[in-house]
DSSP file (Angstrom, degrees, kcal/mol; ACC not computed):
  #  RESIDUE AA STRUCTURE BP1 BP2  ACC     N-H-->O    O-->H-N    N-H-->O    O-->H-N    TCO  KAPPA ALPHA  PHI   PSI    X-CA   Y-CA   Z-CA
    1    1 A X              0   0    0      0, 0.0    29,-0.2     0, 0.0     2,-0.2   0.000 360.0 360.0 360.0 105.2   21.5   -1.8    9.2
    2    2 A X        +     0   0    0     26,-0.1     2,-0.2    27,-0.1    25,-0.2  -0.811 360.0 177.3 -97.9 152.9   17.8   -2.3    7.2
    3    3 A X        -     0   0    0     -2,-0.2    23,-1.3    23,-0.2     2,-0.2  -0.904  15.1-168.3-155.5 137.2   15.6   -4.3    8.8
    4    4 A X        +     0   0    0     21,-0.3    22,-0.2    -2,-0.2    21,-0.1  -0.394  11.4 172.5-109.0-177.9   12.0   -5.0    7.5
    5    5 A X        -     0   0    0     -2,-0.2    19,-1.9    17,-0.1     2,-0.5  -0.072   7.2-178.3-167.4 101.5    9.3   -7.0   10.2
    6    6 A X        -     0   0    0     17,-0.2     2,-0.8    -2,-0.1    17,-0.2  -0.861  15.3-148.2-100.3 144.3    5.7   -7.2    8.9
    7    7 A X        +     0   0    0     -2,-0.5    14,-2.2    15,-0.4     2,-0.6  -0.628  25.5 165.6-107.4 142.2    3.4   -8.7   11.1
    8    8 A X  E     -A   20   0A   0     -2,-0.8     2,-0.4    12,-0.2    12,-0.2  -0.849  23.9-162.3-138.2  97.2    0.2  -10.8    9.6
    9    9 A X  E     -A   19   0A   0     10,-3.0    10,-2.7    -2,-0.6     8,-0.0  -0.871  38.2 -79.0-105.2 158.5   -1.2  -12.8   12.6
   10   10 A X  E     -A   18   0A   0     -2,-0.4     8,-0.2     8,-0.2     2,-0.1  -0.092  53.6-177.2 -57.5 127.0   -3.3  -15.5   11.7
   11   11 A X    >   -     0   0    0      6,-3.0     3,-2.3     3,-0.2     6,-0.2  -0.713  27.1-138.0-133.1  80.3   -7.0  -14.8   10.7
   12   12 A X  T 3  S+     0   0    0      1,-0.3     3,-0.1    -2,-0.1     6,-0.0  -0.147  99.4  25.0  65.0  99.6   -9.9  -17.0    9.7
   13   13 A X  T 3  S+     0   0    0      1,-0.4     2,-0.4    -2,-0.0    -1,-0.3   0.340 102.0 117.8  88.6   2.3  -12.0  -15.1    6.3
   14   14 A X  S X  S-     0   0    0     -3,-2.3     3,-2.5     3,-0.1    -1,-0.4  -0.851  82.7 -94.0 -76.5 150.5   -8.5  -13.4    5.5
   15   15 A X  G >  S+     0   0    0     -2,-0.4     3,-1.1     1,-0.3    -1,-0.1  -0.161 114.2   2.5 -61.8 140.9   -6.9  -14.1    2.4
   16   16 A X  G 3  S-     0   0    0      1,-0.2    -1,-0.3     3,-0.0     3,-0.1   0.445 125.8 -78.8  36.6  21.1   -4.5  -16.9    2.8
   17   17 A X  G <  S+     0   0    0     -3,-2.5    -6,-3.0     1,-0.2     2,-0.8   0.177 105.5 110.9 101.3 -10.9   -5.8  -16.9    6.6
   18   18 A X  E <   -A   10   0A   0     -3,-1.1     2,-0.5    -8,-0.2    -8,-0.2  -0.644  52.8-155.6-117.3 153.8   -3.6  -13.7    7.6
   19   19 A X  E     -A    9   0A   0    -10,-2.7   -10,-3.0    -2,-0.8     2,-0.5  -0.887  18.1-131.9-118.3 126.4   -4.7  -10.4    8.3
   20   20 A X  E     +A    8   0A   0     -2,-0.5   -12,-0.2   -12,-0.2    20,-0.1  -0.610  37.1 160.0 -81.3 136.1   -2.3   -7.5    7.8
   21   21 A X        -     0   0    0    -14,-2.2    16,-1.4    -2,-0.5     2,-0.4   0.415  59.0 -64.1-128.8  -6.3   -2.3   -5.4   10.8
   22   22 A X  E     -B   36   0B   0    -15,-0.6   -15,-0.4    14,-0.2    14,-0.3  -0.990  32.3-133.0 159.5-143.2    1.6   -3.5   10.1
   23   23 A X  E     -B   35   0B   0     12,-2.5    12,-2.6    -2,-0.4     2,-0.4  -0.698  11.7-143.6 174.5 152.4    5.3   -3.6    9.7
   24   24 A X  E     -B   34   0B   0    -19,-1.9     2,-0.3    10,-0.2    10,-0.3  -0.984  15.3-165.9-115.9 140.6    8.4   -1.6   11.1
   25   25 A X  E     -B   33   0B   0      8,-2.1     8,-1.0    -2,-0.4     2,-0.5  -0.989  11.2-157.1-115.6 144.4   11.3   -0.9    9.2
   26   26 A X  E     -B   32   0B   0    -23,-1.3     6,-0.2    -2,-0.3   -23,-0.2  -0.773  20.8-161.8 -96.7 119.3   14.7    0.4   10.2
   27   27 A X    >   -     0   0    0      4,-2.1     3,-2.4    -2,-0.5   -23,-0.0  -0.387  38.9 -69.2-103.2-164.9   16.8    2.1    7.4
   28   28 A X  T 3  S+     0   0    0      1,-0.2   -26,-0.1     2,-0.1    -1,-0.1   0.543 123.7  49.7 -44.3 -15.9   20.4    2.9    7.0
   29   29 A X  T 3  S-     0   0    0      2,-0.3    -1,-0.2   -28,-0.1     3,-0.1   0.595 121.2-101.6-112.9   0.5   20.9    5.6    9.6
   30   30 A X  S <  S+     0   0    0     -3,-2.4     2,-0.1     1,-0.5    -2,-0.1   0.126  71.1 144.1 127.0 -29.1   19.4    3.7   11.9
   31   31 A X        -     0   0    0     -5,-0.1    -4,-2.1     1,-0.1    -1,-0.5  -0.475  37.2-119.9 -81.7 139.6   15.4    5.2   12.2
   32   32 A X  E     -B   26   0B   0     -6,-0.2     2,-0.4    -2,-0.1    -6,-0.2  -0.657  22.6-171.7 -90.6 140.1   12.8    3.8   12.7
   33   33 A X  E     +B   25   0B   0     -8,-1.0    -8,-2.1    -2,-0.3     2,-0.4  -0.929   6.3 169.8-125.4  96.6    9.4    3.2   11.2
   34   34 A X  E     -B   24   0B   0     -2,-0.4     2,-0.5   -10,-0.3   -10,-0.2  -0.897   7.5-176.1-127.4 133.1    6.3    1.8   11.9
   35   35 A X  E     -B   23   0B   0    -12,-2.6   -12,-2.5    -2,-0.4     2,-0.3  -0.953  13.0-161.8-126.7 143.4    3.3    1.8   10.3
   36   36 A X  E     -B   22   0B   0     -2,-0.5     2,-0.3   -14,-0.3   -14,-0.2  -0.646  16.4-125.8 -98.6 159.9   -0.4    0.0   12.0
   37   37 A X        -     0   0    0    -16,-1.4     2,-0.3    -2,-0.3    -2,-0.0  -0.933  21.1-174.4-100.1 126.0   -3.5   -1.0   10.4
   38   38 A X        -     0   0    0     -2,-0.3     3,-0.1     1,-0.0   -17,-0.0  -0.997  58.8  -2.4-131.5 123.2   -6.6   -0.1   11.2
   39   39 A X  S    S-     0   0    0     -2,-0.3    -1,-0.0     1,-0.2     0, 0.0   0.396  77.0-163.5  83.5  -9.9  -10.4   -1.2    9.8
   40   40 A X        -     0   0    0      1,-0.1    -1,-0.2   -20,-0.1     2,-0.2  -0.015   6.9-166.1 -44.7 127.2   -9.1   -3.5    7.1
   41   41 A X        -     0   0    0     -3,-0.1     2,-0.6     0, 0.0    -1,-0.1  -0.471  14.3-146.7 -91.3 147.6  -11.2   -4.5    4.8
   42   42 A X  S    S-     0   0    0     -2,-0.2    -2,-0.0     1,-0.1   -28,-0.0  -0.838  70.2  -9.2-139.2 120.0  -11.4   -6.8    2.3
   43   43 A X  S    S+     0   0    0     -2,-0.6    -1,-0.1     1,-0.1     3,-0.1   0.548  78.6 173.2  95.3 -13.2  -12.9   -6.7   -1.1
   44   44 A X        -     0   0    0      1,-0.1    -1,-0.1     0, 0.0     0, 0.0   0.397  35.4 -94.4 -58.2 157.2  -14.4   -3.9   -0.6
   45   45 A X        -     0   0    0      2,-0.0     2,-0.4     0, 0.0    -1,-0.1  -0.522  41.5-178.9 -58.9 156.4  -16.4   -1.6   -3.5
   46   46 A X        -     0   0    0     -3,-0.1     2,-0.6     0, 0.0     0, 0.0  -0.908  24.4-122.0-143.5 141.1  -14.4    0.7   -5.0
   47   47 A X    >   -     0   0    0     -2,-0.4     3,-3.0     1,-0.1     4,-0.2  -0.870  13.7-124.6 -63.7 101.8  -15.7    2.9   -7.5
   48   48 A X  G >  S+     0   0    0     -2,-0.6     3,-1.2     1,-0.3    -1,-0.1   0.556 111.2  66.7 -30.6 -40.9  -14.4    3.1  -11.1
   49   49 A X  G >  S+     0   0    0      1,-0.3     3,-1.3     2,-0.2    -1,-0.3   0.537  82.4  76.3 -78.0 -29.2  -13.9    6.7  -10.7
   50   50 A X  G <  S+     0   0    0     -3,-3.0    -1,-0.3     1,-0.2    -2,-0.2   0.331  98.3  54.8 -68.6   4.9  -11.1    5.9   -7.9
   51   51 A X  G <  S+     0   0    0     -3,-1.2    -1,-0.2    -4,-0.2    -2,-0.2   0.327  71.1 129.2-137.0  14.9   -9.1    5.2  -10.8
   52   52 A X    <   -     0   0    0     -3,-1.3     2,-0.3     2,-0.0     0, 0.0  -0.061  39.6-156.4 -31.0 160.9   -9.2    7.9  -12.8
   53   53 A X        -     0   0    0      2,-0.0     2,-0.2     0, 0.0    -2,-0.0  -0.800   5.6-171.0 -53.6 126.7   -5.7    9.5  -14.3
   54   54 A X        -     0   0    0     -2,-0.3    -2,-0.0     6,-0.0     4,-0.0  -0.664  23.2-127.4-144.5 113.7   -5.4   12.7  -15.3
   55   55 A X        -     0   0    0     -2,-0.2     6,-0.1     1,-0.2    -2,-0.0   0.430  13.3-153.6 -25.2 149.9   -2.1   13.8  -17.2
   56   56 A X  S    S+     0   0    0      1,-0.1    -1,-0.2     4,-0.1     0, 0.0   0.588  89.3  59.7-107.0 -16.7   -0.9   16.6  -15.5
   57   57 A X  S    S-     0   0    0      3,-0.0    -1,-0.1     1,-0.0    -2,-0.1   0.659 102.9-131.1 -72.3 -13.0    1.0   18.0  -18.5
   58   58 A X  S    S+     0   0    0      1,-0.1    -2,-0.1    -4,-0.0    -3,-0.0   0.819  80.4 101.4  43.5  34.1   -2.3   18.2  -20.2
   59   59 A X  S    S-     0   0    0      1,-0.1     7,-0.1     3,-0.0     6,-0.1   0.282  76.5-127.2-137.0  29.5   -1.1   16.6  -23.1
   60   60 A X        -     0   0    0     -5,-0.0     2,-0.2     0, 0.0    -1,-0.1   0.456  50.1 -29.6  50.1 177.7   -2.2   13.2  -22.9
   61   61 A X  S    S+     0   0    0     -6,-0.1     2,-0.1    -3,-0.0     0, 0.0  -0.643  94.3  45.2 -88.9 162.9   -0.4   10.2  -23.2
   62   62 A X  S    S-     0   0    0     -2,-0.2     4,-0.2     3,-0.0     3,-0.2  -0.081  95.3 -38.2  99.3-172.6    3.2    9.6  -25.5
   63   63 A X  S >  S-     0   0    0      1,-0.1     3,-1.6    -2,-0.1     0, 0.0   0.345  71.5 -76.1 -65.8-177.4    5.6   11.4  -25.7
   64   64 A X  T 3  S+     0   0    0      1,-0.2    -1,-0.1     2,-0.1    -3,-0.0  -0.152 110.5  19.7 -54.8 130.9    6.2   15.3  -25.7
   65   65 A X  T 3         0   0    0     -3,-0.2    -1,-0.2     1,-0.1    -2,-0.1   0.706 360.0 360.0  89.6   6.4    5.4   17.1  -28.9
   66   66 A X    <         0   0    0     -3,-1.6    -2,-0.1    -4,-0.2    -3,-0.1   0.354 360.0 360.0-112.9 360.0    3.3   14.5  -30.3
């Protein structure tokens, strides 16, 4: 049995008016999962720098050997 339930209750200055606050899901053996929200933000700054990659092969990107 999966079962997904997020909950988005209705909010006034969230985007499309709902503010996500969590969801549970239940997967095939049956456990369960729930994750809350806390502090959400919207819009906030983010730095460029939060979006760094760096290959972990060291070898930049394509493929191997190139």
């Amino acid at each position: 049995m999966r079962q997904a339930h997020a909950l988005f209750p209705g909010r006034a200055g969230a985007p499309a008016g709902l503010l996500p606050i969590g969801w549970t899901v239940v997967d095939n053996q049956g456990q369960t999962t729930q994750v809350q929200l806390t502090g959400v933000k919207f819009n906030p700054a983010v730095s460029d720098g939060a979006f760094r990659y760096r290959d972990p092969r060291g070898a930049g990107v394509g493929p191997r050997g190139r």
